[in-house]
LUMPAKE-294279 format. One record per residue (C-alpha): x, y, z; chain; residue in one letter. Coordinates in pm, whole numbers, plus 50000, padded with zeros to 5 digits. Last residue first. Example, Ala and Ser with C-alpha at 12.3 -4.5 7.8 and 13.67 -1.06 7.14 Angstrom:
<pts>
(pt (51367,49894,50714),"A","S") (pt (51230,49550,50780),"A","A") 
</pts>
This chain:
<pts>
(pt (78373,76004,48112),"A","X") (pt (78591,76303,48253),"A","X") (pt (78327,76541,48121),"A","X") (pt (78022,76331,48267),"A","X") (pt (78190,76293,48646),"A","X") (pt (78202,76681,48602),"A","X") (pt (77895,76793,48556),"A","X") (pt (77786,76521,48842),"A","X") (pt (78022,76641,49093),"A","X") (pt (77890,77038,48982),"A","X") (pt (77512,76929,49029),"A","X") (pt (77625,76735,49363),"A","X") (pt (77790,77031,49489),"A","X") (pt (77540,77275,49434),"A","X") (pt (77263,77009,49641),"A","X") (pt (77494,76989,49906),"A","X") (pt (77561,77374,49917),"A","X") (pt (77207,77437,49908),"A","X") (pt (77084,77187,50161),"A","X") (pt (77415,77358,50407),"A","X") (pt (77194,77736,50319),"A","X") (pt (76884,77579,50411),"A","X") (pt (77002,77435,50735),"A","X") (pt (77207,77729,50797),"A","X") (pt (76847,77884,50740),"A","X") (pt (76644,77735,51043),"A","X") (pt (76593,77996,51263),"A","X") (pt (76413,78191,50899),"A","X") (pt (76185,77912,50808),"A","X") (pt (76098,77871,51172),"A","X") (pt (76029,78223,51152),"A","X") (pt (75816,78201,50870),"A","X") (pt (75611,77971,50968),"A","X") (pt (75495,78072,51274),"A","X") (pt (75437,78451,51295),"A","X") (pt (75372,78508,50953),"A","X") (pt (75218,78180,50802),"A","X") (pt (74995,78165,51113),"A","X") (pt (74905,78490,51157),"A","X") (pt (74767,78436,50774),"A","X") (pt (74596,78117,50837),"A","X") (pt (74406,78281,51109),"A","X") (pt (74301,78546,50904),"A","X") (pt (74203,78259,50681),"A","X") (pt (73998,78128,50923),"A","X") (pt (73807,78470,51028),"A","X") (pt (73729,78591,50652),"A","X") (pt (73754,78946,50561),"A","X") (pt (73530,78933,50221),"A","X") (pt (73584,79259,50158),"A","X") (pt (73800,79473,50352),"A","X") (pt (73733,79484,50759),"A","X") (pt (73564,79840,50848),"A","X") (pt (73745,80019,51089),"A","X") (pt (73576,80159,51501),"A","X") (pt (73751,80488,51593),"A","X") (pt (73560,80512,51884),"A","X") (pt (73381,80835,51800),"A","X") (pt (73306,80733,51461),"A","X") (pt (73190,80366,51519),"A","X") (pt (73038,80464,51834),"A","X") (pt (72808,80785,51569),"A","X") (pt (72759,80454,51317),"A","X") (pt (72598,80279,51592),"A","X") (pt (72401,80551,51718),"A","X") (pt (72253,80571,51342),"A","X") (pt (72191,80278,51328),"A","X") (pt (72026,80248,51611),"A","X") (pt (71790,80549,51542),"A","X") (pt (71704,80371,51170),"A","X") (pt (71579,80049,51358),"A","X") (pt (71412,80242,51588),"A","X") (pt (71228,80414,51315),"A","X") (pt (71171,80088,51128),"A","X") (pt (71015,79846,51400),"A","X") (pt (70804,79590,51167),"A","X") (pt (71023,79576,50937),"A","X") (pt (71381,79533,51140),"A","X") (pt (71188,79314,51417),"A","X") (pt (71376,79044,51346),"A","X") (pt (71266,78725,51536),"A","X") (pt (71494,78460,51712),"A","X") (pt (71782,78638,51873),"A","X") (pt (71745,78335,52134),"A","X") (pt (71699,78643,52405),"A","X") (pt (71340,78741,52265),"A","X") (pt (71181,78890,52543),"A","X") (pt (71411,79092,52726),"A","X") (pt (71631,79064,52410),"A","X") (pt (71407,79277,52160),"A","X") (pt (71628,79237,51818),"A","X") (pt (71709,79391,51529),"A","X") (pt (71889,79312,51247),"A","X") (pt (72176,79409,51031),"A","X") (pt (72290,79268,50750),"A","X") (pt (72647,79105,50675),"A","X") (pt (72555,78729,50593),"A","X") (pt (72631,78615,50935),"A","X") (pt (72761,78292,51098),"A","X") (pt (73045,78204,50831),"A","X") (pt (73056,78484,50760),"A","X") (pt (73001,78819,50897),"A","X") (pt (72751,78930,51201),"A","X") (pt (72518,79198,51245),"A","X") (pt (72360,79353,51542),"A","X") (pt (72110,79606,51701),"A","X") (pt (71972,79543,52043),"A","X") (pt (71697,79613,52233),"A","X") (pt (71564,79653,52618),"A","X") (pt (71753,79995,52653),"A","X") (pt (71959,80078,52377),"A","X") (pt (72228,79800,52270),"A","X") (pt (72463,79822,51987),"A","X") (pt (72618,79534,51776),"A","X") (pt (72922,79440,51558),"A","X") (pt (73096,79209,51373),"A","X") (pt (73355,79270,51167),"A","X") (pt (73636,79185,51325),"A","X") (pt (73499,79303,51646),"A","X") (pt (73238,79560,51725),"A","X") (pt (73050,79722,52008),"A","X") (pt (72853,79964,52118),"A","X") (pt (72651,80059,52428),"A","X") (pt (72366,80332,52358),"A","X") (pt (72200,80519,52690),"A","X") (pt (71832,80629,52634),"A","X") (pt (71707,80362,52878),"A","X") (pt (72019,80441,53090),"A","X") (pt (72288,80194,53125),"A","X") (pt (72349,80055,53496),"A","X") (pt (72013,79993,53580),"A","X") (pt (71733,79932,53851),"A","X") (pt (71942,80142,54145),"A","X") (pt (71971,80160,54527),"A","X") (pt (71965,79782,54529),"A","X") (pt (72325,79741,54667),"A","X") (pt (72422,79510,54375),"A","X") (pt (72279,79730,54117),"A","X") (pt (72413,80051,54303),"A","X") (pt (72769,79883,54328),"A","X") (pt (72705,79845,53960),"A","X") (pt (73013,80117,53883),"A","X") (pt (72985,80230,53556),"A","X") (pt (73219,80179,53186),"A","X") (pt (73400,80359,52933),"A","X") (pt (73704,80480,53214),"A","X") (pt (73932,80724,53048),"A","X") (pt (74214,80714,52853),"A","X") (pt (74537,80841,53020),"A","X") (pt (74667,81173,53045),"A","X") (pt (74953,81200,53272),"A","X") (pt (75047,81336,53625),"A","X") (pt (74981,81021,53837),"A","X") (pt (74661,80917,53642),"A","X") (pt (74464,81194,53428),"A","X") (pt (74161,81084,53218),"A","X") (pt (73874,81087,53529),"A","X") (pt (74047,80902,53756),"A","X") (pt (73846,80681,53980),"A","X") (pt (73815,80733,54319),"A","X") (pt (73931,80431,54546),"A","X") (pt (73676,80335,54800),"A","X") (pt (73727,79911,54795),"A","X") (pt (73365,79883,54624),"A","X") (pt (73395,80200,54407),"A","X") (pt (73717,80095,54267),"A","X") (pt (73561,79759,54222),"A","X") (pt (73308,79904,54054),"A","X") (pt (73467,80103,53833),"A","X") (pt (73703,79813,53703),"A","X") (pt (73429,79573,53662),"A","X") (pt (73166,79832,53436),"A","X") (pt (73380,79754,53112),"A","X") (pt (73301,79359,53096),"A","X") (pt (72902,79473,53043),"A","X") (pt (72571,79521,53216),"A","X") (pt (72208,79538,53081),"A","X") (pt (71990,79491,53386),"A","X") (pt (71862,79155,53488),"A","X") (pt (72068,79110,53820),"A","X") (pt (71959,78776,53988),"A","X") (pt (72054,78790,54406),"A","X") (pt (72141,78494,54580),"A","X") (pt (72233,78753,54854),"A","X") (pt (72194,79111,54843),"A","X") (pt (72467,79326,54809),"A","X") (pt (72529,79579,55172),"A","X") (pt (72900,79397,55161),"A","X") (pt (73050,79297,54818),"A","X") (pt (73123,78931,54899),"A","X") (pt (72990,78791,54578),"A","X") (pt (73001,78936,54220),"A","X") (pt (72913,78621,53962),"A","X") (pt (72928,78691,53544),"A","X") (pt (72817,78373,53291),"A","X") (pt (72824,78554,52928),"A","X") (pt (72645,78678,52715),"A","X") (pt (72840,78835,52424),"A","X") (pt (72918,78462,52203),"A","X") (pt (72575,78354,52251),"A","X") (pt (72447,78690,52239),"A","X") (pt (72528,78713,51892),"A","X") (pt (72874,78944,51837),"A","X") (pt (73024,78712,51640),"A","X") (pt (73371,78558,51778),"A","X") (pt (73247,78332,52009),"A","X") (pt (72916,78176,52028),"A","X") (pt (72598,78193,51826),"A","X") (pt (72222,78248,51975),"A","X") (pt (72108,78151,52265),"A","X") (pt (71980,77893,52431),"A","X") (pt (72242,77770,52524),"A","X") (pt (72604,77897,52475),"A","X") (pt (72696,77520,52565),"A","X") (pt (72509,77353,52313),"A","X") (pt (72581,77615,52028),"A","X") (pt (72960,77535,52135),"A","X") (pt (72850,77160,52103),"A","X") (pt (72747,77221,51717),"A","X") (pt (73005,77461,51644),"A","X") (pt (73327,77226,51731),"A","X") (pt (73403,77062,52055),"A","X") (pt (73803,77073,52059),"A","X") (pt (73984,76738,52173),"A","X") (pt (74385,76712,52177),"A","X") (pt (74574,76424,52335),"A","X") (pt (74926,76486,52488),"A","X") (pt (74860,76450,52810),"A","X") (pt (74524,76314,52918),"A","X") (pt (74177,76482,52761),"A","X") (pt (74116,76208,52477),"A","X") (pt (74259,75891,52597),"A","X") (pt (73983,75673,52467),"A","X") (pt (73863,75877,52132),"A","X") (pt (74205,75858,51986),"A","X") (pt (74329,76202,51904),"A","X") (pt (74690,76168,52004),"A","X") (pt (74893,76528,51951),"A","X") (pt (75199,76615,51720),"A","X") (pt (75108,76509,51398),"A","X") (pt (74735,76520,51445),"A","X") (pt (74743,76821,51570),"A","X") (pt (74948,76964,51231),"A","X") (pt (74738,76793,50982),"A","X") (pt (74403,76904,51112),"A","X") (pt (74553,77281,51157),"A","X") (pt (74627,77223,50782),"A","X") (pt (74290,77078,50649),"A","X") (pt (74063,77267,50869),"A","X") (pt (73781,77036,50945),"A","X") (pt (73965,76872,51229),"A","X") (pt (74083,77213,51386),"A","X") (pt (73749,77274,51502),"A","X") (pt (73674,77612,51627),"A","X") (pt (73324,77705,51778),"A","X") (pt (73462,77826,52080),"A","X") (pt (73204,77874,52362),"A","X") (pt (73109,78247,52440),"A","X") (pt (73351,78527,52569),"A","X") (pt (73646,78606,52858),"A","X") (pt (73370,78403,53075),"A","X") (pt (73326,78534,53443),"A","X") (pt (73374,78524,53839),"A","X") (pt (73423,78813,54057),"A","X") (pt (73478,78796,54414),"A","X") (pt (73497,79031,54682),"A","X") (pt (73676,78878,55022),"A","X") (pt (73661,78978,55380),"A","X") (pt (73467,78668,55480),"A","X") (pt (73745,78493,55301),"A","X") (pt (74059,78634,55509),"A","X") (pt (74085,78369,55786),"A","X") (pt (74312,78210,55719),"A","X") (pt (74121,77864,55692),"A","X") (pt (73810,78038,55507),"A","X") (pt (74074,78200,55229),"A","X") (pt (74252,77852,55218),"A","X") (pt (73891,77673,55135),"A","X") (pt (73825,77895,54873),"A","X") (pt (74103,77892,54645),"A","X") (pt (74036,77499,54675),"A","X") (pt (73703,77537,54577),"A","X") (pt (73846,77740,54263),"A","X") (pt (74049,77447,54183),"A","X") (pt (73753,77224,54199),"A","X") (pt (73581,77469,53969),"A","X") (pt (73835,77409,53762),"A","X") (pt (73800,77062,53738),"A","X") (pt (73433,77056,53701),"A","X") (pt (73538,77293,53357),"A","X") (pt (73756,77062,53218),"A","X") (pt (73550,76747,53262),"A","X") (pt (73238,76903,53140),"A","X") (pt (73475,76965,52839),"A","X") (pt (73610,76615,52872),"A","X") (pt (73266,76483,52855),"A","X") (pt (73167,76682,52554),"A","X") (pt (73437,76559,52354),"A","X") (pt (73347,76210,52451),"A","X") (pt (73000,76261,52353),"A","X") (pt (73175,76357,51936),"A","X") (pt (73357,76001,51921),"A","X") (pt (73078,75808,52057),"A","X") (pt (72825,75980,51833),"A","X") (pt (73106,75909,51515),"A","X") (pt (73122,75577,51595),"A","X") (pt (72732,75532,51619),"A","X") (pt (72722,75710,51256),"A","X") (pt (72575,76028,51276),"A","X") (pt (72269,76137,51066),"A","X") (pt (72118,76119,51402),"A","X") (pt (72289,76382,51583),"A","X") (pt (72189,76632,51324),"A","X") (pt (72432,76919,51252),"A","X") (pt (72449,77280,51432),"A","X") (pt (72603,77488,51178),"A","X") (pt (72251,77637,51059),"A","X") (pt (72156,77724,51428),"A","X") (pt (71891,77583,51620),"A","X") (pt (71610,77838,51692),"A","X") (pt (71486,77916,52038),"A","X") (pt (71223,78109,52205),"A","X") (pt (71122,78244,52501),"A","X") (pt (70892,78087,52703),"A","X") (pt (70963,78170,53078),"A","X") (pt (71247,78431,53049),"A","X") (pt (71603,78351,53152),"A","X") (pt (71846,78338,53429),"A","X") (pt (71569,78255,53704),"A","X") (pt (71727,77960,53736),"A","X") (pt (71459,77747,53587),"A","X") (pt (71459,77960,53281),"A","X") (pt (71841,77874,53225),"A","X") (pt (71766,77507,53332),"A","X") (pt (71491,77474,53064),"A","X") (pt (71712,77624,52802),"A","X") (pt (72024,77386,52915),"A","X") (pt (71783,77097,52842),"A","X") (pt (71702,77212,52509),"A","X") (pt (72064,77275,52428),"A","X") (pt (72189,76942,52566),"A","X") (pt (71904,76734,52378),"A","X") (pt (71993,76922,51996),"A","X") (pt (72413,76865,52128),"A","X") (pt (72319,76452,52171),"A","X") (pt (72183,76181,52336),"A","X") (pt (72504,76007,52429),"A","X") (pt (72614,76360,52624),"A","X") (pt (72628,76206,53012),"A","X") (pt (72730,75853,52884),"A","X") (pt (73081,75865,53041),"A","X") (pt (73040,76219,53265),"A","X") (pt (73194,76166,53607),"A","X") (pt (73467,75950,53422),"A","X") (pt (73646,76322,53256),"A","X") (pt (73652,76477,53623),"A","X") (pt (73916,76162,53732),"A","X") (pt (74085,76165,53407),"A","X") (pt (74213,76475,53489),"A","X") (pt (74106,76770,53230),"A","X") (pt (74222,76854,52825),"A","X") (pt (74043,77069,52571),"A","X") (pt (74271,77194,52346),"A","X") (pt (74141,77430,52302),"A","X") (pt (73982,77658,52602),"A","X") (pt (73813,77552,52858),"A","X") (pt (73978,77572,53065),"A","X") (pt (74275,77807,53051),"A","X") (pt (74251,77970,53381),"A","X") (pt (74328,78381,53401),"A","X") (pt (74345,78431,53827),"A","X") (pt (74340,78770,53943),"A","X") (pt (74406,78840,54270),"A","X") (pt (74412,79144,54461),"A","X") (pt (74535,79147,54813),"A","X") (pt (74452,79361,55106),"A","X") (pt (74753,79456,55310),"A","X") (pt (74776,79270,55705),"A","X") (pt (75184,79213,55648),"A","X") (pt (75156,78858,55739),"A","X") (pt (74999,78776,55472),"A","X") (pt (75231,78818,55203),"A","X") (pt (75398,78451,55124),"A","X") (pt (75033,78318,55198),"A","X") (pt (74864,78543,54920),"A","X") (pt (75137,78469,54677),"A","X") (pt (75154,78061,54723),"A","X") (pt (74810,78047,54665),"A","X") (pt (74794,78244,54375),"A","X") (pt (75077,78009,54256),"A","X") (pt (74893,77678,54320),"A","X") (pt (74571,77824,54202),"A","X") (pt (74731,77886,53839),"A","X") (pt (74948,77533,53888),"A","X") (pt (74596,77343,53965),"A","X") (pt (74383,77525,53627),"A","X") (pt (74704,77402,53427),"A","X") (pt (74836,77086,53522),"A","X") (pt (75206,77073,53577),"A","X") (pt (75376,76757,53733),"A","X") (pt (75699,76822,53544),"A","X") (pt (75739,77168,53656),"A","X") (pt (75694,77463,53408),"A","X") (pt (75960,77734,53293),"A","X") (pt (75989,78044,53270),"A","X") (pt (76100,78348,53061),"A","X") (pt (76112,78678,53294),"A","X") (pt (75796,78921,53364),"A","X") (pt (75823,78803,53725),"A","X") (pt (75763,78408,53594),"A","X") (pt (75726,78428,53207),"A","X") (pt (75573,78180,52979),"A","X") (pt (75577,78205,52607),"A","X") (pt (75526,77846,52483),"A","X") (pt (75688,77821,52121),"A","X") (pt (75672,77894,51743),"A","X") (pt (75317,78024,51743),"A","X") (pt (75017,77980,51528),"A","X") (pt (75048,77622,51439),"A","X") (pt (74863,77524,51741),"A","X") (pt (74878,77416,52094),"A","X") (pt (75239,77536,52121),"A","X") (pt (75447,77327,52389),"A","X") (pt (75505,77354,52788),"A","X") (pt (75306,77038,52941),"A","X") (pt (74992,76944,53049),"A","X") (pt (74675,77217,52982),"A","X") (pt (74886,77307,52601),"A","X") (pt (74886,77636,52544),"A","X") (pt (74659,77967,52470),"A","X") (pt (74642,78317,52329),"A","X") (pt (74965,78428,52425),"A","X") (pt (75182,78552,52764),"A","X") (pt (75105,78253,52965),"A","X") (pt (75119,78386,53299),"A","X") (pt (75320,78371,53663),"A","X") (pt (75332,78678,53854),"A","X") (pt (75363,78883,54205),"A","X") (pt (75373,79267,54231),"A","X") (pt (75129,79324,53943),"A","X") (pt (75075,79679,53786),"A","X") (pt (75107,79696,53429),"A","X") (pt (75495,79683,53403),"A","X") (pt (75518,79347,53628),"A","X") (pt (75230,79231,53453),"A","X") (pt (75433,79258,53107),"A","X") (pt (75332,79535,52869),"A","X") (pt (75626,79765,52877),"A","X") (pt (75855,79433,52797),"A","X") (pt (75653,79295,52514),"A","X") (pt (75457,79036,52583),"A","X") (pt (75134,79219,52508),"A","X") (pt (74748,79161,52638),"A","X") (pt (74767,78782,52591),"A","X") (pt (74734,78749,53015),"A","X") (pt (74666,78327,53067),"A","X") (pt (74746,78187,53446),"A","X") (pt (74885,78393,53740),"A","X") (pt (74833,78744,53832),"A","X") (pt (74936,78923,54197),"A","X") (pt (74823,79250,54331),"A","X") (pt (74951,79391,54656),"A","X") (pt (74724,79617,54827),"A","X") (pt (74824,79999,54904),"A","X") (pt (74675,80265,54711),"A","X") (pt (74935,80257,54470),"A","X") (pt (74920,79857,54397),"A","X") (pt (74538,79896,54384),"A","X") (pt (74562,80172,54105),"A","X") (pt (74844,79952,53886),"A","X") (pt (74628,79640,53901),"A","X") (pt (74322,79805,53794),"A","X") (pt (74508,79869,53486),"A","X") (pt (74656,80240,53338),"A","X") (pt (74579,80284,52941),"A","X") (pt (74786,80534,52801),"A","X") (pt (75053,80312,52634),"A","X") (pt (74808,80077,52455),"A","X") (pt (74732,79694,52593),"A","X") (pt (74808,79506,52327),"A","X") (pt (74650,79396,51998),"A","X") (pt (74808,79723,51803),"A","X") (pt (74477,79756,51669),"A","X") (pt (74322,80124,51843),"A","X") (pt (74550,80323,51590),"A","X") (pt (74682,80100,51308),"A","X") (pt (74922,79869,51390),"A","X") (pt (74736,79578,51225),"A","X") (pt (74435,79672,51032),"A","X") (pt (74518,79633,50666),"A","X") (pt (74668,79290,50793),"A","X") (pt (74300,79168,50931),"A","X") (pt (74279,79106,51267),"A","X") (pt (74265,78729,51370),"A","X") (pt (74553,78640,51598),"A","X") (pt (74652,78963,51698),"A","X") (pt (74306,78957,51887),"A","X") (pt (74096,79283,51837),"A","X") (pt (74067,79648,51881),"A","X") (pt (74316,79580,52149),"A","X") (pt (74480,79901,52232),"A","X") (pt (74320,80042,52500),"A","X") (pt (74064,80278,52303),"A","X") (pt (73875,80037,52030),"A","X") (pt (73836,79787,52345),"A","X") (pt (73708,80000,52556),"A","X") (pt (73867,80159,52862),"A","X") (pt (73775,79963,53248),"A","X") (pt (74143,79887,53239),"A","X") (pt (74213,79498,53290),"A","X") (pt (73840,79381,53251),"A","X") (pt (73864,79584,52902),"A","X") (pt (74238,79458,52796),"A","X") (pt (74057,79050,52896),"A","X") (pt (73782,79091,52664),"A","X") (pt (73958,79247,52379),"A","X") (pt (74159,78963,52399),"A","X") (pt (73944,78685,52432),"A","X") (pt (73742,78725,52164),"A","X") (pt (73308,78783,52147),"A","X") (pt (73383,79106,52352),"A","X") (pt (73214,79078,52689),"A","X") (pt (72823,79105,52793),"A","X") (pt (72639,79094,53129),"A","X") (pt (72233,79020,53097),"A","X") (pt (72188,78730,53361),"A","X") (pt (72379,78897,53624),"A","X") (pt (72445,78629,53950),"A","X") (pt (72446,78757,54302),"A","X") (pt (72620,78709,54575),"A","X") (pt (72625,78407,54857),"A","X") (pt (72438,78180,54649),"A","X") (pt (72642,78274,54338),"A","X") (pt (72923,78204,54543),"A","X") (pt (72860,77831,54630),"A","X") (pt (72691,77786,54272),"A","X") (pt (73057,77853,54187),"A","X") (pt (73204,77626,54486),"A","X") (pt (72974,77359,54310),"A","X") (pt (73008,77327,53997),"A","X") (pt (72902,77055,53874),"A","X") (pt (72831,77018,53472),"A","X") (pt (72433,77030,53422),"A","X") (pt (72432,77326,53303),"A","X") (pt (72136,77620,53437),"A","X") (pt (72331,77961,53533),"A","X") (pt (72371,77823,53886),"A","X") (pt (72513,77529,53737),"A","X") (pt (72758,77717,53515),"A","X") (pt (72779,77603,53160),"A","X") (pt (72484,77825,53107),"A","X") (pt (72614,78126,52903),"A","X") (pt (72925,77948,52723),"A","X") (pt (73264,77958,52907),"A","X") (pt (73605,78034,52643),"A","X") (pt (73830,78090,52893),"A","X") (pt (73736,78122,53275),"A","X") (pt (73873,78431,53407),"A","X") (pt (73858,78471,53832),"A","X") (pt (73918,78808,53989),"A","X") (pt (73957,78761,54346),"A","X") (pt (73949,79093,54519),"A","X") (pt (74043,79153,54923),"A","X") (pt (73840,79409,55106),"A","X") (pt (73939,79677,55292),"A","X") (pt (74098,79634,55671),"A","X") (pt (73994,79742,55956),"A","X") (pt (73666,79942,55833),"A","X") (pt (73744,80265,55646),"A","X") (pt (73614,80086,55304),"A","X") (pt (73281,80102,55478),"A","X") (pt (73191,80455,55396),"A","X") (pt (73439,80515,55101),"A","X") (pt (73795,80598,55144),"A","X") (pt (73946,80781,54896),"A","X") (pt (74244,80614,54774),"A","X") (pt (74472,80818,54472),"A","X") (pt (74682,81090,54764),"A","X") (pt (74766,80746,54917),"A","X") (pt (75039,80722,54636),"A","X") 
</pts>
């Protein structure tokens, strides 16, 4: 399908550029080094120095949505995945924009590569649809290996909550299996690996994208990455977020004095018991654990590009699918009851096979620092996320971008970096949805200062939630248990933290962003959640439905053979009292 490539200026060198895509799951803003954490990452810093880092790049506050935008360049509301199967709202399912997989007329990066001549290989998570049509295989990829559903257990092939009756993996868009000595971020470079090398030979440029699980529940790494970090968190989540501040500002990621508030579900360290210190660092520590191991996986990625010979021709993007998770399955009495029947929670062992450890809101707000929230409201904590582009040629090196970018802008400009015209709403003789986002090849290139006009609204909503940026500001509103509902406004080139409303003291631009919210809402199709839509039991209810019940319904022999024993001992015992 050459008749889709148009060569740009330097895409008709010897050979265009490879792409790396890499997804980390559930990443707050600054658990990068280069971004300001503490937790090493070296062969991340290692292509932040080499490309630039964007301190102002936003993704849907879900997974998701996140990963059906990066895969088409269409917004959310338009490819399909309005939001997460997991946690829309039953008045919403099925309805148009909320199927919660990739819709029929969206096409995926992956598909215009593949017809304009690179191979394209996936391996690690996808949850875009495991339905036959919307298997990689279907949607673009030559090679692939993914975990078809929100998440899974980092060490072996089970469920890593009560919200799915088993492990859907599929090898080649078939049911798979994993090996014995399966860990989750090595197997996902393992494969990619293995794909690149089995193809090299036949000089194509390869697309990779790589969807890792860390560090997303449970939270599980080698005990080797876990050890680096004994005593690293004993002082606390308060001490962590104040010291990932300073780091974000000494980067250059953030602004010199902004401020910070500490959030309501953030609790005191001190009114901790010792025990319960201990317990709550060693969380921590297997996070930082997770994500060092990762990046050692990544390093790894690295080192065989630089040994064949095909990294110096090699784009990479790097980012966060959202914010840090705030879930805790401990305070929710059934998902509490259910991990700790099948998973070890002992403090000792925590991040080894079959142990479970999830951080909770007051690490999460740690990890997002210093801003506000973290995944699933639409606070920059769970919007901002780490994003790194390196190896685009003519981009400046250990570059910061500042301008307002977002997860819909990666498709167009990698089409623009490897010279491939994007479609404008027709793709191989159909209609298709068009792109929502803009190529920051300019941004990277310096030839431009923004990607969004001043003037230039970017919307956004999930479950609820729901923001709009214009310019330097930024209109949002969050529901329970982090919101109350209202909207506020914000100035986040000065006030990133979210920390002081100017709704009062800014009315008319308070009024003009509403109304360009409510005019995305309507153009985008955008529904209201009913009343009272609450997150956890949404949860509860894909649960019940897609868990639940059909293990009530596999096992009803076993119901039916309970019934008949049951019937028979009411009619043995009616009759042992006529005969006596």
């Amino acid at each position: 399908m050459a008749a889709w490539w148009v060569p740009c200026a330097w895409a008709t060198a010897k050979s265009r550029p490879n792409i790396v895509i890499l997804v980390a799951d559930d990443w707050g803003f600054s658990d990068v080094g280069a971004f300001g954490g503490e937790i090493a990452t070296p062969h991340l810093d290692a292509l932040a120095a080499r490309g630039s880092r964007f301190s102002n790049f936003h993704v849907a506050a879900t997974c998701s949505p996140t990963r059906a935008m990066l895969l088409t360049g269409v917004d959310h509301h338009r490819n399909g995945v309005g939001n997460m199967p997991e946690t829309t709202p039953p008045e919403q399912e099925g309805k148009p924009g909320y199927a919660g997989v990739l819709a029929p007329d969206t096409v995926t990066l992956a598909t215009m590569l593949r017809d304009s001549g690179y191979h394209t290989y996936i391996a690690g998570k996808w949850h875009v649809g495991k339905e036959p049509d919307n298997l990689p295989g279907r949607r673009g990829f030559e090679r692939s290996f993914i975990q078809a559903d929100s998440g899974t257990d980092n060490w072996e092939n089970r469920p890593y909550m009560m919200l799915y009756d088993k492990t859907y993996w599929f090898e080649q868009d078939r049911a798979a299996q994993l090996p014995k000595d399966f860990y989750s971020s090595r197997f996902f470079v393992d494969k990619t690996i293995g794909y690149i090398r089995e193809q090299a030979a036949d000089g194509k440029p390869f697309m990779a994208y790589i969807g890792f699980q860390a560090n997303h529940i449970p939270i599980q790494a080698p005990a080797e990455f876990v050890a680096k970090y004994r005593g690293r968190y004993d002082q606390g989540w308060t001490a962590l977020r104040q010291a990932r501040r300073d780091g974000a500002i000494r980067t250059g990621m953030l602004p010199a004095g902004m401020p910070m508030a500490t959030l309501a579900s953030t609790v005191a360290w001190d009114s901790l018991t010792p025990d319960k210190q201990r317990q709550q660092a060693r969380r921590m520590e297997v996070y930082a654990g997770m994500a060092e191991a990762m990046d050692a996986e990544v390093g790894r990625l690295v080192q065989h590009l630089k040994s064949s010979g095909q990294y110096d021709n090699t784009v990479f993007v790097f980012l966060s699918d959202n914010g840090s998770d705030p879930a805790d399955p401990f305070n929710i009495p059934s998902a509490n009851a259910w991990v700790r029947m099948n998973y070890q929670v002992d403090v000792d062992p925590l991040g080894g096979k079959g142990t479970f450890s999830a951080n909770g809101p007051s690490w999460a707000s740690a990890t997002v620092g210093p801003l506000q929230g973290y995944k699933y409201f639409a606070s920059e904590g769970g919007l901002r996320v780490p994003l790194i582009v390196s190896g685009l040629p003519g981009a400046a090196s250990g570059a910061v971008v500042s301008a307002l970018t977002h997860v819909n802008d990666i498709v167009p400009t990698l089409l623009d970096a490897v010279g491939i015209a994007p479609h404008q709403g027709q793709y191989a003789g159909r209609t298709v949805q068009a792109l929502s986002g803009h190529s920051l090849l300019p941004l990277l290139q310096g030839k431009a200062d923004y990607a969004y006009r001043p003037d230039e609204p970017l919307g956004y909503e999930l479950a609820g939630s729901a923001a709009l940026f214009l310019g330097d500001y930024k209109l949002v509103k969050n529901i329970a248990p982090l919101g109350d509902g209202r909207w506020r406004l914000f100035n986040l080139r000065l006030d990133p933290g979210e920390t002081q409303n100017l709704q009062t003291t800014d009315p008319e631009r308070f009024a003009a962003l509403r109304a360009a919210y409510d005019q995305y809402a309507q153009d985008y199709g955008v529904l209201p959640v009913p009343e009272g839509f609450d997150l956890q039991k949404a949860g509860l209810y894909y649960a019940v439905h897609h868990y639940l019940l059909p293990k009530l319904r596999a096992a009803w022999p076993w119901w039916l053979a309970l019934a008949g024993a049951v019937w028979g001992l009411l009619v043995w015992r009616r009759r042992r009292k006529l005969i006596f």
